[in-house]
N, C-alpha and C positions, 0 to 999 in steps of 0.2 A: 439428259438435256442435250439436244442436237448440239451439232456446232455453231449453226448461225444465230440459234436462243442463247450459247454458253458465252460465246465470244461478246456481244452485245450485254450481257448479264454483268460478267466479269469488267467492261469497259465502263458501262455504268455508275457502277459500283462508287470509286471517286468523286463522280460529279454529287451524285446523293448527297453523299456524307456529308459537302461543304454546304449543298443545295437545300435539304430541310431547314436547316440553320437559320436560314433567311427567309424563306419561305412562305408567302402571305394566302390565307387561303382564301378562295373568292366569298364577296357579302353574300350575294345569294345564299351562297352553300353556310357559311353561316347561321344565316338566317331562317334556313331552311331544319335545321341540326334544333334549334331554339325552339322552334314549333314544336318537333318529334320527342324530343324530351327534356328533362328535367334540364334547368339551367347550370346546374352541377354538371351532369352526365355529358351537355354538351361541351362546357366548358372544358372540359377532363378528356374529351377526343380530340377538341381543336388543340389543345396541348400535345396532345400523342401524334397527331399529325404532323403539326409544322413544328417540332422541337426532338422527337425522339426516334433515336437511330433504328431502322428493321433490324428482324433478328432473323440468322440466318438455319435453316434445316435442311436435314439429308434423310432418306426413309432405304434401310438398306434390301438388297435383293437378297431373303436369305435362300431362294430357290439355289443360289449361286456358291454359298459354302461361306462367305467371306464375312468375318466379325468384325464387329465394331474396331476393334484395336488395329486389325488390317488398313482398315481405311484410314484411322485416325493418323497412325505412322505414314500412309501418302500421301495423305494434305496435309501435315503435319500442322496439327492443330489439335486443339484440345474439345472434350463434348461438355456444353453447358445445358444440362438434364435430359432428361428421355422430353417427345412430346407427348402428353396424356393422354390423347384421347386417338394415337394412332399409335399400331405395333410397327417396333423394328426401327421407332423414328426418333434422331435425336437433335438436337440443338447444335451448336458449333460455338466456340466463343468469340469466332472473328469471318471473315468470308476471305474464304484463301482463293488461289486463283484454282478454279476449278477445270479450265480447258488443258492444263497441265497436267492433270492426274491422271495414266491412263486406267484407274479403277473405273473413270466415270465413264471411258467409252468403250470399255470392259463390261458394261451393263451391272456393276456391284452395288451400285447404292442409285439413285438418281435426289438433285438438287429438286425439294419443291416448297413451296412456303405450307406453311405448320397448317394455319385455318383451316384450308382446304385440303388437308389430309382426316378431317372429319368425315368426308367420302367412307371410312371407313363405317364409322356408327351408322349410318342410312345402309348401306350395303349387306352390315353383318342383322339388322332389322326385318330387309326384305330378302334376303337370300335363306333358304334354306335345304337346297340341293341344285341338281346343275339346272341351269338356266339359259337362256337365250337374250344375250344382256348390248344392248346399245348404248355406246356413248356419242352423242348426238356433234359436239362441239368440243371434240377431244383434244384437238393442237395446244402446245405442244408435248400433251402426254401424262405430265404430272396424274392426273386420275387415273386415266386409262393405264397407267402403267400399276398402279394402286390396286385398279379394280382387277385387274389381272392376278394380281398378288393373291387376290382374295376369294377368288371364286370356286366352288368346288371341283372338282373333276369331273368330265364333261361336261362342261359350258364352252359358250364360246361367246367370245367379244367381238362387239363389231365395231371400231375406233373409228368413227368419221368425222372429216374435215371438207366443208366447201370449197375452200379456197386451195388451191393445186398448191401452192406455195409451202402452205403449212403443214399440207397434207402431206408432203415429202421429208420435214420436218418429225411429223408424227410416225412417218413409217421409220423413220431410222431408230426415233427413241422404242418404239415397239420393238423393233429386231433386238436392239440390243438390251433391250430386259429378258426376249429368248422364252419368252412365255408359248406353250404350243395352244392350238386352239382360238386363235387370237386371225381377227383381219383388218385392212386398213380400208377404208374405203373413201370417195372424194366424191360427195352423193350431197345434194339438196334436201332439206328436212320436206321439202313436197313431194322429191322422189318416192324418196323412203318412203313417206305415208301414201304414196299411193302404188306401192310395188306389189301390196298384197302379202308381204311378210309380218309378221307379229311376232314381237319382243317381248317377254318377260318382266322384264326392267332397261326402261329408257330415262339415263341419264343427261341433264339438260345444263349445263353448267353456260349459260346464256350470254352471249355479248353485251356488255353493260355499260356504264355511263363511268365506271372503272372509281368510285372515290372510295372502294376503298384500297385503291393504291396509291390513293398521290403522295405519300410519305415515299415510295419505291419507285414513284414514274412520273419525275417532273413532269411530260407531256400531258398527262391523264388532267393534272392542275390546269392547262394551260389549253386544253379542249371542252372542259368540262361549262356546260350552262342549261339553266331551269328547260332550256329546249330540248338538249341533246339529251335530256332525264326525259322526257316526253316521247322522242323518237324513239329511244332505245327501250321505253317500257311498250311502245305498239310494235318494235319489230320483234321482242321478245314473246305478246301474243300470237304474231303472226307464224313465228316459229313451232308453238305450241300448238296452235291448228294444226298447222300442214302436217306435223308428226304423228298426231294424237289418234288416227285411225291404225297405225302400224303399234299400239300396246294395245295388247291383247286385254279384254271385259278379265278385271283380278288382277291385271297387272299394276307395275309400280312404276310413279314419275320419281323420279330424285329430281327438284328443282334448284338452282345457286345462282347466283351473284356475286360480283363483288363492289357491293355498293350498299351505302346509306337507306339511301331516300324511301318513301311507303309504295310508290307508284311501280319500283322496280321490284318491288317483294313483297309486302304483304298486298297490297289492292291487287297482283297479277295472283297470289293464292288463292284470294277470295273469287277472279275472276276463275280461274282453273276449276274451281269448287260451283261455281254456281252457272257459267257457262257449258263448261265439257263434261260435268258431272261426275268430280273425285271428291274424293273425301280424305281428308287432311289425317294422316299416322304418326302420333307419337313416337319417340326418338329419345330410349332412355339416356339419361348426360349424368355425368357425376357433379354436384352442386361447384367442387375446387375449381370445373375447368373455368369457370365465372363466364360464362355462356346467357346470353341476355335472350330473352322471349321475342315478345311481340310489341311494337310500338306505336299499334293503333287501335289498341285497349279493348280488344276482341278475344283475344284468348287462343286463338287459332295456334298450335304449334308450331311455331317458326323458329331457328336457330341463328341468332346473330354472334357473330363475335368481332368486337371493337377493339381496338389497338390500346384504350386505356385501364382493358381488364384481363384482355389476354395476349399470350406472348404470339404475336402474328401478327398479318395484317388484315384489313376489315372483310367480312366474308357473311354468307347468307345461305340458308338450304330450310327447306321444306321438303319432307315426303308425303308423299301421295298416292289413296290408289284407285283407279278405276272401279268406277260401280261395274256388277254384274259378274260372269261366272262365265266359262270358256270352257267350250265343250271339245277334248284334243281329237283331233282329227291329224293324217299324213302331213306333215309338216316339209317332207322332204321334197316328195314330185321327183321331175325329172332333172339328172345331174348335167345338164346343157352339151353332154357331149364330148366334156374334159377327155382327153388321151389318159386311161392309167396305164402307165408303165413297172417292168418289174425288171431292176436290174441289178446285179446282185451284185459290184461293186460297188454301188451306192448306199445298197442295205448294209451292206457288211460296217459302212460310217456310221450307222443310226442303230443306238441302243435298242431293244428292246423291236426290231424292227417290225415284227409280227403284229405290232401294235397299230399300226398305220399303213396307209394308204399311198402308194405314190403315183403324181399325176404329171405330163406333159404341157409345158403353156409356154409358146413361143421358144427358146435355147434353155428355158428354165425346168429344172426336176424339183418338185415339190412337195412335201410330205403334209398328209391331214390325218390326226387322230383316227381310228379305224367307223368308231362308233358314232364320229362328226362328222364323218367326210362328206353324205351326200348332203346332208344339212348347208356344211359351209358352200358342196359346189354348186349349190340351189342360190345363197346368197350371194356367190359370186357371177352367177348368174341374171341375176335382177337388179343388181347394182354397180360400180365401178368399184371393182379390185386395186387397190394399189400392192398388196398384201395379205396372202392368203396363205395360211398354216406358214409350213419353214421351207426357203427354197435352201435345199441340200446341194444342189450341186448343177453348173453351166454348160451346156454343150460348146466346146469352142473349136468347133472344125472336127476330128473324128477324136480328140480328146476330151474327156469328163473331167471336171474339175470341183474342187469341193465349193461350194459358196461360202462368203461371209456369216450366212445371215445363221447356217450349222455350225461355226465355231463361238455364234453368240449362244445357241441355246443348250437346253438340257439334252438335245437329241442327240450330241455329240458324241463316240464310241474312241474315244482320245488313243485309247491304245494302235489304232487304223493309221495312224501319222506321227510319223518321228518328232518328235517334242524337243524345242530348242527354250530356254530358258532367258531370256535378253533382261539385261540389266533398264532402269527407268530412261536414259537417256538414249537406247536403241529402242526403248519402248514409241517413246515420242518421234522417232525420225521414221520408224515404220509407219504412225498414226499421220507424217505430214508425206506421206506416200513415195518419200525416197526407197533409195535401191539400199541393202544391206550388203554386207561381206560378213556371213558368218563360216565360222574355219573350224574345221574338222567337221562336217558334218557330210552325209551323203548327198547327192544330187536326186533330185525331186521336189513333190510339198514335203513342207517344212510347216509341222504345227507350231506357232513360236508362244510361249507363254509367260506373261508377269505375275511375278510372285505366286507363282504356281497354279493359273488359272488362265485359260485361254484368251490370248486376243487377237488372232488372227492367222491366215498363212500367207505363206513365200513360197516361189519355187525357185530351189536352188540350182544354178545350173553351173557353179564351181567356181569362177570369180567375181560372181553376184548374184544378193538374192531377189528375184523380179517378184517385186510389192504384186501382193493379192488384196489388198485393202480398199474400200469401194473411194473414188477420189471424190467424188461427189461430198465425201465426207471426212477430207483430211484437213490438217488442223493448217489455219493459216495466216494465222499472230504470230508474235514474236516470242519467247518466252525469258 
């Protein structure tokens, strides 16, 4: 979770608590609940909504080494059950303050709500070797950080966000989950579909009319009306066009929501199904997680989950796959031109280095999987990069330095950099981009690490250590 999602999150958090309590939820939307189903069923959401507290989850990175019990000990807190229907993810009994931990800007676990860690079941469905995988509306990460988790060896992800905003957002929480293979990109779902790339699997988790967060986001209550269900079910088609030439004839939609109503999920299925010509894939569930069908007595596989039967909040997905059959043709083309460079102070940081590729772009050195590279520099070509593979290391005048974004990932060759061990409270003054004094150590980088696992460097130059941490992204609450 970035800083500007965490801090926001964590401030939040207060007002909620007092804020459901009281809470009236609009007639419309009521009345609209009444229609779709059983007057039980809705009576038993409008309760879960305006009456009952969110419950809070973390999905840990175990690319990263770190167990449950690591984390639990630094948000100190306790874990109330696994979530079922996603690995590695568990419950919390309370919401600690999370911009405080640096496990979470350590990239070891990331904060995301439970529902939509079902991403998982549609994934492990349509994945079954490497792929060419888009996440369409990836800000601020929670999936994409997921689907990363999940995908085989050689894949690669392409994490996009329209809006620059969020998209910086998205590149930070990507870096610091340190997945390789992985890009950011800040592209238009009309670009992308008309760039002439094709995806594997394009993930659609779509701008919505947000009800099923208004238990978690007084504002969502307080914007929410029969119209903006209307707008936001036609700009969720028009999304669905613009992209739908870039999946490939056999390829897979993952479609989501996080909303109620028929217009934003099943009648946009049935349009997806009878317009663009997919056909709707079952999504095996285990009966416990109480995961509810379809609610406009069609039968069409669709996955809801409501707040008055499962532990989350209100969330929607359909998979989907393109009719037809794809004939693979050169996918790569030409690599735009990228500088690759080969410098062997650099290699000597990156494990395994023979495995990858390293490229020049602007003061940055950048490492791509060997067997992805012209792939990704094709995609970073036809689209706007904000993040491509791992930048290792900056030019800054005739000195090379290591990057951030290499002491977030697996690429890291730790034995290359003196290793300083900071206690939690030198952890946090690092992460608000102050200067350190650490004593007895040599003058240069300085790999510094918490609880025995990287988070960042310094260089030390004897009575101070000058922060390497990106400020763009230091913490700037109080704690």
């Amino acid at each position: 979770m970035a800083l500007a999602d965490c801090e926001y999150t964590d401030f939040l958090a207060n007002f909620v608590s007092s804020f459901y309590k009281v809470m009236e939820l609009p007639s419309d939307f009521v009345s609209m609940l009444s229609r779709i189903m059983s007057g039980e069923c809705a009576a038993g959401l409008s309760e879960a909504l305006s009456g009952t507290p969110s419950s809070v989850s973390i999905r840990l990175n175990c690319r990263k080494g770190a167990g449950l019990p690591d984390v639990l000990e630094s948000l100190d807190c306790r874990r109330d059950g696994a979530v079922p229907w996603a690995s590695d993810a568990w419950y919390l009994d309370r919401r600690p303050s999370f911009i405080g931990d640096p496990m979470l800007h350590q990239g070891i676990y990331y904060v995301q709500e439970a529902s939509s860690m079902f991403m998982e079941q549609a994934v492990r469905r349509c994945v079954d070797g490497p792929v060419r995988f888009l996440d369409l509306c990836a800000a601020p990460g929670g999936k994409s950080t997921l689907i990363a988790s999940l995908l085989p060896e050689g894949s690669i992800l392409v994490s996009n966000e329209i809006q620059r905003g969020r998209a910086n957002i998205l590149a930070e929480n990507m870096v610091k989950w340190g997945m390789p293979g992985v890009m950011v990109t800040c592209d238009t779902p009309q670009h992308i579909g008309r760039s002439g790339l094709l995806f594997d699997v394009i993930a659609v988790d779509a701008p919505c009319s947000g009800e099923g967060m208004f238990r978690k986001e007084p504002q969502a209550v307080a914007d929410w009306s029969m119209e903006t269900v209307r707008m936001c079910a036609e700009r969720q088609r028009n999304i669905l066009s613009d992209v739908w030439n870039a999946l490939k004839p056999g390829g897979f939609l993952i479609y989501s929501t996080c909303t109620f109503n028929l217009a934003e999920n099943e009648e946009n299925v049935h349009w997806i199904i009878d317009s663009l010509g997919a056909e709707p894939v079952p999504i095996d569930i285990d009966p416990s997680w109480n995961v509810t069908g379809a609610l406009d007595g069609t039968g069409v596989p669709v996955y809801r989950f409501m707040q008055h039967r499962t532990k989350g909040e209100g969330f929607f997905m359909a998979l989907l796959r393109k009719c037809g059959t794809w004939q693979k043709t050169d996918r790569t083309g030409k690599s735009s031109g990228n500088q690759e460079v080969r410098l062997p102070e650099t290699e000597q940081w990156v494990l395994d280095a023979d495995s990858f590729r390293f490229f020049k772009e602007g003061d940055s050195i950048y490492a791509l999987p060997s067997l992805q590279a012209d792939d990704m520099l094709r995609i970073g070509h036809l689209l706007y990069p904000i993040v491509r593979g791992t930048e290792v290391a900056v030019l800054k005048g005739r000195d090379l330095v290591p990057a951030h974004a290499l002491a977030m990932s697996g690429l890291l060759r730790t034995g290359s950099f003196c290793k300083v061990e900071v206690s939690r409270q030198e952890a946090i003054s690092y992460l608000r981009c102050e200067a350190l004094h650490i004593a007895d150590a040599p003058k240069g980088i300085l790999l510094l690490t918490y609880m025995g696992r990287p988070l960042g460097f310094v260089k030390n130059i004897g009575n101070r250590a000058n922060n390497m941490y990106p400020s763009d992204w230091r913490i700037r609450i109080s704690l």
